[in-house]
N, CA, C and O atoms as a Tripos MOL2 file, in Angstrom:
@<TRIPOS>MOLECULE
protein
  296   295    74     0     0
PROTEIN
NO_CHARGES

@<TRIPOS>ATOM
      1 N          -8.3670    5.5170   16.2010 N.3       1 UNK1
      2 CA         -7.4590    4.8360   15.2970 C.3       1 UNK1
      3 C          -8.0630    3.5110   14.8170 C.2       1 UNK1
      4 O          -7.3710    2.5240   15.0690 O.2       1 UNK1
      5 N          -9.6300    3.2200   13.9450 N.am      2 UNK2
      6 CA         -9.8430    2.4470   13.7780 C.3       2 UNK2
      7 C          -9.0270    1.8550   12.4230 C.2       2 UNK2
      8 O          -8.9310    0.6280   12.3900 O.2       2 UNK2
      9 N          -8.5540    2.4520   11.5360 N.am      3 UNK3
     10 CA         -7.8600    2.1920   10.3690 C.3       3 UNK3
     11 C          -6.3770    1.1120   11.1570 C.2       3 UNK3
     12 O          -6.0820   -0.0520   10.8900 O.2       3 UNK3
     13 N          -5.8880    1.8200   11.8930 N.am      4 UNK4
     14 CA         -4.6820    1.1470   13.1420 C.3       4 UNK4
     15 C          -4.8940   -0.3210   13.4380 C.2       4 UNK4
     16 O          -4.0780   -1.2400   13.5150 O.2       4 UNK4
     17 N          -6.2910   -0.2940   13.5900 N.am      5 UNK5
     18 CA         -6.6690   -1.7990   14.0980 C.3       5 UNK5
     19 C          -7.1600   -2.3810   12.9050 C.2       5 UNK5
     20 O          -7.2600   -3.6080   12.9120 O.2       5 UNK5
     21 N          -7.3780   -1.9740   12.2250 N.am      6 UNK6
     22 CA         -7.4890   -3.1690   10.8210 C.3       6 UNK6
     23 C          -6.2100   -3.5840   10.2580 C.2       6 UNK6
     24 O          -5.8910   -4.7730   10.2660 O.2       6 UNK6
     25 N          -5.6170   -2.8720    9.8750 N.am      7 UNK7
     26 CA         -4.2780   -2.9590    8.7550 C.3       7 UNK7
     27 C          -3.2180   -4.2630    9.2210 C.2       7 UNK7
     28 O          -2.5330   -3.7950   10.1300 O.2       7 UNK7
     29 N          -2.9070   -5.3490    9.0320 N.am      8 UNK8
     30 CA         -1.3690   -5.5660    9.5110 C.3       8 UNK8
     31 C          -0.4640   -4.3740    9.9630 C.2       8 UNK8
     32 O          -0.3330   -3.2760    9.4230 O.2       8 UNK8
     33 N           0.0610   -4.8120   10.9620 N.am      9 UNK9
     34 CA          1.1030   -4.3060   11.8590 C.3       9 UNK9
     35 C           2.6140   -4.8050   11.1360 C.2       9 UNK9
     36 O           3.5980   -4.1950   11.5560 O.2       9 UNK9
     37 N           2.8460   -5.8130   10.1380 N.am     10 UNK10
     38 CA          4.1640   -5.7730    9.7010 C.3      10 UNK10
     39 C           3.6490   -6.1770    8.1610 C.2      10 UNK10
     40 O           2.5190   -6.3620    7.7090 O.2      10 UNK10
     41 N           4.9710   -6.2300    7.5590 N.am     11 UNK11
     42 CA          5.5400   -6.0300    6.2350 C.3      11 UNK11
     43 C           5.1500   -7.1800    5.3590 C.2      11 UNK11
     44 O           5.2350   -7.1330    4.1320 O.2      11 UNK11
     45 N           4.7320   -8.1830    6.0130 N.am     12 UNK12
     46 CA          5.0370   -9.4150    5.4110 C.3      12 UNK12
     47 C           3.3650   -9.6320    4.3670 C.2      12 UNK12
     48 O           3.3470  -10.4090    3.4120 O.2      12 UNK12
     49 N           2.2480   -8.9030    4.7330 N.am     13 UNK13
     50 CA          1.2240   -9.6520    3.9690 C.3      13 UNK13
     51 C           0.8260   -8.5360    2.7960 C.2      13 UNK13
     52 O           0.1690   -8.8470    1.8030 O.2      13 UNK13
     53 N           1.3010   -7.2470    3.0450 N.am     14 UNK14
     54 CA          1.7980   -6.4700    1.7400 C.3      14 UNK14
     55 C           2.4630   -7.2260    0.9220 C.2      14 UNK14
     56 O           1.9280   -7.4970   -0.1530 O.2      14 UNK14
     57 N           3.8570   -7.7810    1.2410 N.am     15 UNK15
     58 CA          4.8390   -8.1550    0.5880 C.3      15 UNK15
     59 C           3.9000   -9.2870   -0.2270 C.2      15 UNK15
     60 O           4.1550   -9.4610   -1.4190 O.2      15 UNK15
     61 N           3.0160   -9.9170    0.2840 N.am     16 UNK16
     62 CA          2.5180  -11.3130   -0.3170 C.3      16 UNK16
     63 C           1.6190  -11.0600   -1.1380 C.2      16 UNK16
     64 O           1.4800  -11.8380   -2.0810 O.2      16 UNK16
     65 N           0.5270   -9.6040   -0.9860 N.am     17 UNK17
     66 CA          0.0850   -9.7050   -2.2780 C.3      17 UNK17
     67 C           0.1980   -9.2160   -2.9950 C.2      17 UNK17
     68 O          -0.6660   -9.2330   -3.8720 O.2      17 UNK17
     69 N           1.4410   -8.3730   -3.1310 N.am     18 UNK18
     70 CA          1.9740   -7.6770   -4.3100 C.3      18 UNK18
     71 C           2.6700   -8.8390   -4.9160 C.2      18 UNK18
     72 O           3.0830   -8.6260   -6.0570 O.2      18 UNK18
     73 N           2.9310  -10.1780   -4.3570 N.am     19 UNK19
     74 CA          3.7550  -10.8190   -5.2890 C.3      19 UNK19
     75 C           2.6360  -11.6620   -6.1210 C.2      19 UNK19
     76 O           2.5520  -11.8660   -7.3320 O.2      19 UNK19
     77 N           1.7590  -12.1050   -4.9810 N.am     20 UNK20
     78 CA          0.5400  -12.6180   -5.6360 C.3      20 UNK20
     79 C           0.4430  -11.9610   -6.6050 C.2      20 UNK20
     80 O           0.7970  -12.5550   -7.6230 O.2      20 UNK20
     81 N           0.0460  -10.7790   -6.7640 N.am     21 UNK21
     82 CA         -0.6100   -9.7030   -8.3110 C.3      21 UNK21
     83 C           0.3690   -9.9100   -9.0680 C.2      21 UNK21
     84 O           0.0410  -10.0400  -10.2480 O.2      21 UNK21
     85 N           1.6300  -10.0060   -8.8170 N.am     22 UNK22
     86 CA          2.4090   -9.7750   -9.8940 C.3      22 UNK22
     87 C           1.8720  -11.3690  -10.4890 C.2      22 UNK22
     88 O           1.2410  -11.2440  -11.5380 O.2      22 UNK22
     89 N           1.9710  -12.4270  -10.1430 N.am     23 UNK23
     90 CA          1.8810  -14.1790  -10.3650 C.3      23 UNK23
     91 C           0.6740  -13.7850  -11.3530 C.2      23 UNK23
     92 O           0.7300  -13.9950  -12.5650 O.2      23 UNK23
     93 N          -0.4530  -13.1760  -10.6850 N.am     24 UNK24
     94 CA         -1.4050  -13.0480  -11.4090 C.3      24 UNK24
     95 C          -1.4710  -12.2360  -12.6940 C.2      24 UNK24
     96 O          -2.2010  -12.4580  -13.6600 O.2      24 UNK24
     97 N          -0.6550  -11.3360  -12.5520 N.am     25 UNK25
     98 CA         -0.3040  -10.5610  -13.8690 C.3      25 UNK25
     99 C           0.3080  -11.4040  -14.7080 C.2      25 UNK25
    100 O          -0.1770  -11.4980  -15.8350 O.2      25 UNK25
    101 N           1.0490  -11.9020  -14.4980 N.am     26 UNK26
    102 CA          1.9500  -12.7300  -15.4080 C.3      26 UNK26
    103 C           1.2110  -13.9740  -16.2240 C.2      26 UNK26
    104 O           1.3070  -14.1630  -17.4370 O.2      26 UNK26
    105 N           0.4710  -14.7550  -15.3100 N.am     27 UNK27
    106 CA         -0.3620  -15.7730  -15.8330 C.3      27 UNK27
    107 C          -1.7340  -15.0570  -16.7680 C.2      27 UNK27
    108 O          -1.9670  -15.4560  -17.9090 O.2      27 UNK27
    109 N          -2.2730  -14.3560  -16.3420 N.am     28 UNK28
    110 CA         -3.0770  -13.0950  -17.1840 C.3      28 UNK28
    111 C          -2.4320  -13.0130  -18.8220 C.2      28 UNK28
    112 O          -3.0170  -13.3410  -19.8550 O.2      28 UNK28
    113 N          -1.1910  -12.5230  -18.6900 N.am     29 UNK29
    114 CA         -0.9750  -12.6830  -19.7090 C.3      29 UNK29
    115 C          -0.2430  -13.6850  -20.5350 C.2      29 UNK29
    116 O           0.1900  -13.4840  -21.6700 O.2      29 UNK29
    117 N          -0.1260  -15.1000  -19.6470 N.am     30 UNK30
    118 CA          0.4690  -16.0000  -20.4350 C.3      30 UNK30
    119 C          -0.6700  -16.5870  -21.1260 C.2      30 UNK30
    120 O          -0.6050  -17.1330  -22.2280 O.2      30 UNK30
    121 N          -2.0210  -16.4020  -20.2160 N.am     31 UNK31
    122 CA         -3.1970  -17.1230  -20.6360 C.3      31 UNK31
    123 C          -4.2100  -15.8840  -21.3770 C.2      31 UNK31
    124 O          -5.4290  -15.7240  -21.3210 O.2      31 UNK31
    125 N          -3.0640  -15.0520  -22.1260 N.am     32 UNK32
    126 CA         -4.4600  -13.7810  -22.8990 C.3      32 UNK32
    127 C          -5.8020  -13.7830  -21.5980 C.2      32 UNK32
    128 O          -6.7390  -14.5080  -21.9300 O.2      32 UNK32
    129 N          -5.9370  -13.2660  -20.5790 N.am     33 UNK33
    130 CA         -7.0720  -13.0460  -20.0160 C.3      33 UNK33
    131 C          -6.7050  -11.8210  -19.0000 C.2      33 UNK33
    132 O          -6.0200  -11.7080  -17.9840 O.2      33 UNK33
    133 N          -7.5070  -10.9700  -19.7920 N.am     34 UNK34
    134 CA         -7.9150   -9.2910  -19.3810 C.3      34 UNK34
    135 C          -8.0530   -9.3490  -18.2310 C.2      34 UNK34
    136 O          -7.3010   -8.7440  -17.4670 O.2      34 UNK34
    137 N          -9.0070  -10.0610  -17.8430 N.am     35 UNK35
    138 CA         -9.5280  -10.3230  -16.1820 C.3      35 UNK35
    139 C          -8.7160  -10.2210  -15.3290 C.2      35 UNK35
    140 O          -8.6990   -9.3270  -14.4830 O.2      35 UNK35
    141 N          -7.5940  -11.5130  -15.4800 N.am     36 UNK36
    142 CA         -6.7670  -12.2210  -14.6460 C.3      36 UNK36
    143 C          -5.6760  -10.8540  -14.5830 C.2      36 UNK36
    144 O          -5.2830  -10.4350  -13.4940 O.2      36 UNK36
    145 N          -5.2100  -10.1710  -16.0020 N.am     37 UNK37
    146 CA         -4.5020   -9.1440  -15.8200 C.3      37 UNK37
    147 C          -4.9530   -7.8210  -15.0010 C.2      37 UNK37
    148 O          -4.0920   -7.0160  -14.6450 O.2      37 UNK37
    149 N          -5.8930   -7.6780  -14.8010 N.am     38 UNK38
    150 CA         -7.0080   -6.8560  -14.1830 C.3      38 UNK38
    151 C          -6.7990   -6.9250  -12.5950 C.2      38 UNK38
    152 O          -6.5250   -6.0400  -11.7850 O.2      38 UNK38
    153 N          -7.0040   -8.1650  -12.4600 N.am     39 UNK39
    154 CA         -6.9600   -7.8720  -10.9630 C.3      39 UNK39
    155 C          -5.3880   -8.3720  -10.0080 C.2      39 UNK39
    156 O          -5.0570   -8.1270   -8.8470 O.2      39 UNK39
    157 N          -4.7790   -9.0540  -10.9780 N.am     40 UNK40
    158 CA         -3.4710   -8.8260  -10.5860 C.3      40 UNK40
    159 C          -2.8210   -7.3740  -10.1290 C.2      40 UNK40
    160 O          -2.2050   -7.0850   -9.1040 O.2      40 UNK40
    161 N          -3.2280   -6.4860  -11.3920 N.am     41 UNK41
    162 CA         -2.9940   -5.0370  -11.1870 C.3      41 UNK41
    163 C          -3.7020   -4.2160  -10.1290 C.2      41 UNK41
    164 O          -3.3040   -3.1140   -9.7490 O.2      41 UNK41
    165 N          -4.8010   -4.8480   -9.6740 N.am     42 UNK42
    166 CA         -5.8530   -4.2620   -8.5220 C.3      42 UNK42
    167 C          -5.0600   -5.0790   -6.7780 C.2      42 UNK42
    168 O          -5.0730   -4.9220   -5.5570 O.2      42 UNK42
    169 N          -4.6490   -5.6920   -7.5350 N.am     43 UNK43
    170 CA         -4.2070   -6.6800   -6.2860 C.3      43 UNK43
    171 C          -2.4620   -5.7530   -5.8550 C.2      43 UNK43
    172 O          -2.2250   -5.5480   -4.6650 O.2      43 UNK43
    173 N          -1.7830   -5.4530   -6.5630 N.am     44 UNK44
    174 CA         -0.5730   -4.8200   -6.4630 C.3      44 UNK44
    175 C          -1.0840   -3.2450   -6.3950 C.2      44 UNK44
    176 O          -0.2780   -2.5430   -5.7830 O.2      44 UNK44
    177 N          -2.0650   -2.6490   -6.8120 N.am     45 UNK45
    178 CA         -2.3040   -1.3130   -5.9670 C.3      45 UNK45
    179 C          -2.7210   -1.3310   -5.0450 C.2      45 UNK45
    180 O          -2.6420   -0.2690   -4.4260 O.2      45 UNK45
    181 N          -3.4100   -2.4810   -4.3650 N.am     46 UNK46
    182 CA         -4.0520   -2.1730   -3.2090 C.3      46 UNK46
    183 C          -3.1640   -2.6030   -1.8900 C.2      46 UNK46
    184 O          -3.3910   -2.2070   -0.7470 O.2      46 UNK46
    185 N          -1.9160   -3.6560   -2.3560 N.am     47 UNK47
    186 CA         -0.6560   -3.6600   -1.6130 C.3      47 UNK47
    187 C          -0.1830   -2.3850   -1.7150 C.2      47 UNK47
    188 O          -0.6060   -1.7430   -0.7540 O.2      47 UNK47
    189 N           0.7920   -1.4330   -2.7440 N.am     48 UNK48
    190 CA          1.0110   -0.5700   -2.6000 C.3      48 UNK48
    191 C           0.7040    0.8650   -1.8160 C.2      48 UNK48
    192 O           1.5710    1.5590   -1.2850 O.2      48 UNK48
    193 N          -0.7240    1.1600   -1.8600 N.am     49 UNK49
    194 CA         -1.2240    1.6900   -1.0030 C.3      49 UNK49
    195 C          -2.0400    1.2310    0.3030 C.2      49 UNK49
    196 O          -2.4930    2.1800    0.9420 O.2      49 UNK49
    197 N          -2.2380    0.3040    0.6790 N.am     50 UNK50
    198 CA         -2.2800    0.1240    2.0220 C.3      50 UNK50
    199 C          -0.8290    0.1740    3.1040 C.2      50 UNK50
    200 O          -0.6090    0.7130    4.1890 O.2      50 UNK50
    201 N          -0.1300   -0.5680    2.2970 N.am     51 UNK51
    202 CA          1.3120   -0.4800    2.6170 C.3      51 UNK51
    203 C           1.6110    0.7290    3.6260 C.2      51 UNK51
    204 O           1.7870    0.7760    4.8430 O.2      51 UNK51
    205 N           1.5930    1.6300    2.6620 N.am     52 UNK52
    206 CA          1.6820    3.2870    3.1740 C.3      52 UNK52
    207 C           0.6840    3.7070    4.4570 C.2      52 UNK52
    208 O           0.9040    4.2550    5.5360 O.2      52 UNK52
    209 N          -0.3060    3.2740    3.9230 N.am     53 UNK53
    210 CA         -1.7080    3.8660    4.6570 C.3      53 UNK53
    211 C          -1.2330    3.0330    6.1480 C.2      53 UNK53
    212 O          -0.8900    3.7020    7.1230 O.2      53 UNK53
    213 N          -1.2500    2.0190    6.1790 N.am     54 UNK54
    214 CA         -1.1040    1.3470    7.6240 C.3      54 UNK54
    215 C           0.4500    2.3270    8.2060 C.2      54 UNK54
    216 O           0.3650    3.1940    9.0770 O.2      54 UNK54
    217 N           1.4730    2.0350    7.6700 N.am     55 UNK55
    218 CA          2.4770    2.1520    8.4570 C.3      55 UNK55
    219 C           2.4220    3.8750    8.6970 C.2      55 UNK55
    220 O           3.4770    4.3180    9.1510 O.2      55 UNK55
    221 N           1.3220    4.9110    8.4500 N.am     56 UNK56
    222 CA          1.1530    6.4860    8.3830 C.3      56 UNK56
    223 C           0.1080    6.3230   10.0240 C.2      56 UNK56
    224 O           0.3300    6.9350   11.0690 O.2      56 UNK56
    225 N          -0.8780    5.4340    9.7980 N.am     57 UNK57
    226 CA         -1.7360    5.1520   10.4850 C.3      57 UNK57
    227 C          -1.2750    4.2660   11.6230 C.2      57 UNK57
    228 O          -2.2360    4.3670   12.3860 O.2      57 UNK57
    229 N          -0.5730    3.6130   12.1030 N.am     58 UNK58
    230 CA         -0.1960    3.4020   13.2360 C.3      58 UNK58
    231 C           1.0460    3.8040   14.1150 C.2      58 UNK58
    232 O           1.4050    3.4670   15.2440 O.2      58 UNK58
    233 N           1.5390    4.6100   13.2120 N.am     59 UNK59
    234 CA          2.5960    6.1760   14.3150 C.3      59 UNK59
    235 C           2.0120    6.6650   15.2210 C.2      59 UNK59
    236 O           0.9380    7.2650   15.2650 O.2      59 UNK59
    237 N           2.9920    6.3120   16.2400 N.am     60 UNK60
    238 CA          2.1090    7.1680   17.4910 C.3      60 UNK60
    239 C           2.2470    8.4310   16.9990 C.2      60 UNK60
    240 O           1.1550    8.9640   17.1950 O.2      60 UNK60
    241 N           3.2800    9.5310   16.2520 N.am     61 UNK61
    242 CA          3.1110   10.4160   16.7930 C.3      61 UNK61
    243 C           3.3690   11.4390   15.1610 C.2      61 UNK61
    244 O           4.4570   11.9900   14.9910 O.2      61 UNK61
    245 N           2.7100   11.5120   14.5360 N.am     62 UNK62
    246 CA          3.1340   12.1310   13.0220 C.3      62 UNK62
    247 C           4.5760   12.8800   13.1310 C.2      62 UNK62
    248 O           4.9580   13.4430   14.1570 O.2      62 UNK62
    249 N           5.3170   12.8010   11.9220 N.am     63 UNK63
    250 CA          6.2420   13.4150   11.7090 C.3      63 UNK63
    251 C           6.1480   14.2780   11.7400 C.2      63 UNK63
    252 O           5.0830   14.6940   11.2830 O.2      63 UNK63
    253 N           7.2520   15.4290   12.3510 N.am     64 UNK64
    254 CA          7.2010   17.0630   12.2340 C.3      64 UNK64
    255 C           8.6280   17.3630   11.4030 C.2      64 UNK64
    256 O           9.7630   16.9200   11.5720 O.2      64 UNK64
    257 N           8.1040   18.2550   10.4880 N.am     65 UNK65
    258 CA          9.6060   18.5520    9.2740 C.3      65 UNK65
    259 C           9.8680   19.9430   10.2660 C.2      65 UNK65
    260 O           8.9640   20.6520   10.7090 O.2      65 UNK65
    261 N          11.3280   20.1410   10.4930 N.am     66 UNK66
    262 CA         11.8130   21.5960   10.7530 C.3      66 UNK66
    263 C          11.8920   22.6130    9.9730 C.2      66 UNK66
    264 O          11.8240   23.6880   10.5700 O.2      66 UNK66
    265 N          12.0080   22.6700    8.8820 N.am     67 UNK67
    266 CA         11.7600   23.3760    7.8130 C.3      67 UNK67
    267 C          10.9750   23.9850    7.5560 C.2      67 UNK67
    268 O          11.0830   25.0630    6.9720 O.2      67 UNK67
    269 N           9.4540   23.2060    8.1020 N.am     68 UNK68
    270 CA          8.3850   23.7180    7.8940 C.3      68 UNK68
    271 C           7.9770   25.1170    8.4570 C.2      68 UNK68
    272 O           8.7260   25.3850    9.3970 O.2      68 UNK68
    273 N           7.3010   25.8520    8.2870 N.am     69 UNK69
    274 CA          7.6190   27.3770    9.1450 C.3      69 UNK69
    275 C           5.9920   27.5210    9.1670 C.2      69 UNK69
    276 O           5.3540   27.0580    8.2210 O.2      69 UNK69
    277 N           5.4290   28.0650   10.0830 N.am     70 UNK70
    278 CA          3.9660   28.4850   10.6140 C.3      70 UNK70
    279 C           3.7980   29.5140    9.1600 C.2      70 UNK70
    280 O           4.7270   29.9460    8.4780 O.2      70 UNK70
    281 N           1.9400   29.7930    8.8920 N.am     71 UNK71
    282 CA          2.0640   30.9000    7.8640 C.3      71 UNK71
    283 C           2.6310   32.4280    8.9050 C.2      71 UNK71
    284 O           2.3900   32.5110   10.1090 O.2      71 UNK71
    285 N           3.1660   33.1860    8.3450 N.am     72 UNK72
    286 CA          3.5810   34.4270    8.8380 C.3      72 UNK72
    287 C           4.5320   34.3900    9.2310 C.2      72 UNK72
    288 O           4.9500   35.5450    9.3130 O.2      72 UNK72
    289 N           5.5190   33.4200    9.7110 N.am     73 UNK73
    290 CA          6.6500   33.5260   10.7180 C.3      73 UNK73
    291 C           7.9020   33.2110    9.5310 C.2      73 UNK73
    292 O           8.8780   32.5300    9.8470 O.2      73 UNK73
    293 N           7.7890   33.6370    8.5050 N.am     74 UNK74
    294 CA          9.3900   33.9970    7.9990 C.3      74 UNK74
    295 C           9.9100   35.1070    8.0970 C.2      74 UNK74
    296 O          11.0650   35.2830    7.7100 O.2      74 UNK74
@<TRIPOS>BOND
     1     1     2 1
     2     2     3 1
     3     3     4 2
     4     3     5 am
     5     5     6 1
     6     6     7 1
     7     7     8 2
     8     7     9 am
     9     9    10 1
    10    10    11 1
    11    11    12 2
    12    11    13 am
    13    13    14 1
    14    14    15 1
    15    15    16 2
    16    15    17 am
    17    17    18 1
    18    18    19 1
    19    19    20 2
    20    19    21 am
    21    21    22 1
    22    22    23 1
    23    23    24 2
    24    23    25 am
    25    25    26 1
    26    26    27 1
    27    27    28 2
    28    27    29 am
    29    29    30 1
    30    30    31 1
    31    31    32 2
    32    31    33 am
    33    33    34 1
    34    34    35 1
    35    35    36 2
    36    35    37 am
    37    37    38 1
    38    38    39 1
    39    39    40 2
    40    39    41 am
    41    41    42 1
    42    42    43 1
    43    43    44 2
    44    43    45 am
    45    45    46 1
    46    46    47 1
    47    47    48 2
    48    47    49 am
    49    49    50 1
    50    50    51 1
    51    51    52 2
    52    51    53 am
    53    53    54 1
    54    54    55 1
    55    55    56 2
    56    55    57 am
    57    57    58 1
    58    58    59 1
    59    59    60 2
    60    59    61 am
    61    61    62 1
    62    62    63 1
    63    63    64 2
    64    63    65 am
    65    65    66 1
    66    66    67 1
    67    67    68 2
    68    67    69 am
    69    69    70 1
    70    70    71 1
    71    71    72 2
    72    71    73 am
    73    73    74 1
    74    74    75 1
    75    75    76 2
    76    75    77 am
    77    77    78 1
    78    78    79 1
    79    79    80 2
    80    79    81 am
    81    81    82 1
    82    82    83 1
    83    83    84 2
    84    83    85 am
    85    85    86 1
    86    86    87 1
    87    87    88 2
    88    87    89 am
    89    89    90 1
    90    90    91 1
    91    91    92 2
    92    91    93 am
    93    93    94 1
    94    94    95 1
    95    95    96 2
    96    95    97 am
    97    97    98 1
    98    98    99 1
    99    99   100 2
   100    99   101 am
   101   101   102 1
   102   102   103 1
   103   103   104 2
   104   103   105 am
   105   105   106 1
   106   106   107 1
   107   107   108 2
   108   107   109 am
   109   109   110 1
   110   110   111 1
   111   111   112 2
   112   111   113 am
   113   113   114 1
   114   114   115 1
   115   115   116 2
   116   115   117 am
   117   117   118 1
   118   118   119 1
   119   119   120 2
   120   119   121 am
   121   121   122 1
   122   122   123 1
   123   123   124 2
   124   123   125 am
   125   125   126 1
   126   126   127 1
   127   127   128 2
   128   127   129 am
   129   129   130 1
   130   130   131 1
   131   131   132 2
   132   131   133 am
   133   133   134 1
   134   134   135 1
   135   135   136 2
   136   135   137 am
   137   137   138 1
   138   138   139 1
   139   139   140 2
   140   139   141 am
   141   141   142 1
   142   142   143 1
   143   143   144 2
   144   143   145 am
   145   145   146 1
   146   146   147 1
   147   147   148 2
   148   147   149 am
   149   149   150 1
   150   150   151 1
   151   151   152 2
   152   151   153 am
   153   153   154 1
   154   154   155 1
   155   155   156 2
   156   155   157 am
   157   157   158 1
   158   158   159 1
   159   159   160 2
   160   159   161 am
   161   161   162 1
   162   162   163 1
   163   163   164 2
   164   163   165 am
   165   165   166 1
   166   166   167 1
   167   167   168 2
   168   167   169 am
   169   169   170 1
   170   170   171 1
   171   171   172 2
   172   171   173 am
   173   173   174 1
   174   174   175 1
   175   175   176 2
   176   175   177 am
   177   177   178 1
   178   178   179 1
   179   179   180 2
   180   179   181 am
   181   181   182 1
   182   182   183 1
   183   183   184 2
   184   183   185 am
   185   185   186 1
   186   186   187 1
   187   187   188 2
   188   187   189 am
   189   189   190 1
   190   190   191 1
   191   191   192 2
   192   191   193 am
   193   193   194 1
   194   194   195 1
   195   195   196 2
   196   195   197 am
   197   197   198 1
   198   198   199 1
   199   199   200 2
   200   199   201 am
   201   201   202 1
   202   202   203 1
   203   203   204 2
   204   203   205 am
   205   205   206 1
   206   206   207 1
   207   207   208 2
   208   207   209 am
   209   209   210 1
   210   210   211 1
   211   211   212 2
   212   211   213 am
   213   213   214 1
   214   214   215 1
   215   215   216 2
   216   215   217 am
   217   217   218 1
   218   218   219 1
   219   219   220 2
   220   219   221 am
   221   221   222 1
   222   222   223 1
   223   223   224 2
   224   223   225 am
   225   225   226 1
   226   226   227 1
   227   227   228 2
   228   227   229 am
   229   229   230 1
   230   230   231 1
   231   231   232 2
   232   231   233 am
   233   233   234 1
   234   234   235 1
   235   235   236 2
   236   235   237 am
   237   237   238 1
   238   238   239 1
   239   239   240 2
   240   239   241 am
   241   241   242 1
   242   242   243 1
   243   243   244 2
   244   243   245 am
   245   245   246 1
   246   246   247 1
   247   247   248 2
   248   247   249 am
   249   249   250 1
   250   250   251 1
   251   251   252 2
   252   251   253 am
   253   253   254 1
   254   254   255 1
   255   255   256 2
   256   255   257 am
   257   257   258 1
   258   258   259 1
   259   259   260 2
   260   259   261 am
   261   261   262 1
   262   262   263 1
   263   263   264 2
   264   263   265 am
   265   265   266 1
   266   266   267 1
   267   267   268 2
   268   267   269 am
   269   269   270 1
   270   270   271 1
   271   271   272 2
   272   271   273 am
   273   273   274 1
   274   274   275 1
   275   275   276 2
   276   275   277 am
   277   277   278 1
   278   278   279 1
   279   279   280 2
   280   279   281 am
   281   281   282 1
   282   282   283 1
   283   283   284 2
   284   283   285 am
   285   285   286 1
   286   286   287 1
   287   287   288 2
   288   287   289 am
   289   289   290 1
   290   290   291 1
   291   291   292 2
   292   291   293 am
   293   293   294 1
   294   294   295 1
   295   295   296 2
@<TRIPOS>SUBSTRUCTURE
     1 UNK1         2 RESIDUE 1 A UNK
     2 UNK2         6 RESIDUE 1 A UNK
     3 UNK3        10 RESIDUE 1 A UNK
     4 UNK4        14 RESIDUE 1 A UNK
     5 UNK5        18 RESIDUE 1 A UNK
     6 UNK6        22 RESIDUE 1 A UNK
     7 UNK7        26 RESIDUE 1 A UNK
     8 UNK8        30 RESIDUE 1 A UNK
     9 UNK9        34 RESIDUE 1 A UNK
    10 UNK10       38 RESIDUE 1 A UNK
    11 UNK11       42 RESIDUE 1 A UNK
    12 UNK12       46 RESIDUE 1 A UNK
    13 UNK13       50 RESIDUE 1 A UNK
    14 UNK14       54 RESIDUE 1 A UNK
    15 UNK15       58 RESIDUE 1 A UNK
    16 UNK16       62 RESIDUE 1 A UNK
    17 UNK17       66 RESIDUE 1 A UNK
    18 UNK18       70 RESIDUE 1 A UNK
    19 UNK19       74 RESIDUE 1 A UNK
    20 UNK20       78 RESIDUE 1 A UNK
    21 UNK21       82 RESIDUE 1 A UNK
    22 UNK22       86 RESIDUE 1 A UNK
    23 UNK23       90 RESIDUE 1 A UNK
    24 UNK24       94 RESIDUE 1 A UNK
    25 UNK25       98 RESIDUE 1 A UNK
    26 UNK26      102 RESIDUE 1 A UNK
    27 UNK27      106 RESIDUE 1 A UNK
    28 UNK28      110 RESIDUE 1 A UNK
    29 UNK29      114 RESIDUE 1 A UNK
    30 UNK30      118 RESIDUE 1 A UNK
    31 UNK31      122 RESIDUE 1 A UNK
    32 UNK32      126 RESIDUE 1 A UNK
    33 UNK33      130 RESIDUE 1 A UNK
    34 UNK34      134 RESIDUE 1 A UNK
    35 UNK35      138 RESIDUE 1 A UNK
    36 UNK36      142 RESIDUE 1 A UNK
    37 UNK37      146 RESIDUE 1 A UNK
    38 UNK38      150 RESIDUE 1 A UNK
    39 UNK39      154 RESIDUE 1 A UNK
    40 UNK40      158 RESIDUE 1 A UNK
    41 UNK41      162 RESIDUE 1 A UNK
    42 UNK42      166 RESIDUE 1 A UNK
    43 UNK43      170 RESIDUE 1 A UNK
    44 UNK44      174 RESIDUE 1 A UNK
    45 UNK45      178 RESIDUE 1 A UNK
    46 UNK46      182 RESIDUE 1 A UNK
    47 UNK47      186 RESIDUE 1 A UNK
    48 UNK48      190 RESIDUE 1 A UNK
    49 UNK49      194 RESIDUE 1 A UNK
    50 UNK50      198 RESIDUE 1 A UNK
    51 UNK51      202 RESIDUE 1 A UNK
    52 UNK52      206 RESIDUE 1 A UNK
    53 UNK53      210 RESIDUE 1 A UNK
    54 UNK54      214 RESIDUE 1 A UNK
    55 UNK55      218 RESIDUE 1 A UNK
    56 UNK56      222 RESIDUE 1 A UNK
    57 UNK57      226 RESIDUE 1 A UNK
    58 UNK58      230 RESIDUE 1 A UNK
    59 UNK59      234 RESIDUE 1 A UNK
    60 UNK60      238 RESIDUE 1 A UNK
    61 UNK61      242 RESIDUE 1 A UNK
    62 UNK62      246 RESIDUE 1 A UNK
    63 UNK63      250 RESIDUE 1 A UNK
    64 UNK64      254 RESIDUE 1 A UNK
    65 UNK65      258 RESIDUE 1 A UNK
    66 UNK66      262 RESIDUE 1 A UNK
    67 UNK67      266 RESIDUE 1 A UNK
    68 UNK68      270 RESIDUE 1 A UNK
    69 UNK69      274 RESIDUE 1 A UNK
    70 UNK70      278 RESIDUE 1 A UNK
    71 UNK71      282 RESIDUE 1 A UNK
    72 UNK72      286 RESIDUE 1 A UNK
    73 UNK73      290 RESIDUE 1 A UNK
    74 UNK74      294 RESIDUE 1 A UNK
């Protein structure tokens, strides 16, 4: 579980740079600069999906759906 040991363990530094990106998006485009809009938007996907990725990656124990049925066993 080396991904486990990198990621934050809580909510809070996702939360910060998705707001960051957004700040940065916004000023991006108050100040016409592609760039600044650029990585604001790189900065809020990479919150978005780490987000996920950590809190999948440090479950002890993956989800099991009941629904799900083995191949052959309907």
């Amino acid at each position: 579980m080396l991904a486990a040991d990198l990621l934050p363990q809580t909510i809070t530094p996702y939360l910060t740079l998705m707001i960051i990106g957004f700040a940065f998006g916004i000023l991006g485009h108050l100040y016409k600069s592609k760039l600044v809009v650029g990585i604001g938007i790189l900065m809020i996907f990479a919150a978005t999906v780490l987000l996920p990725l950590a809190l999948v990656a440090t479950e002890d124990e993956p989800a099991s759906d009941p629904d799900i049925l083995a191949p052959g066993t309907r």
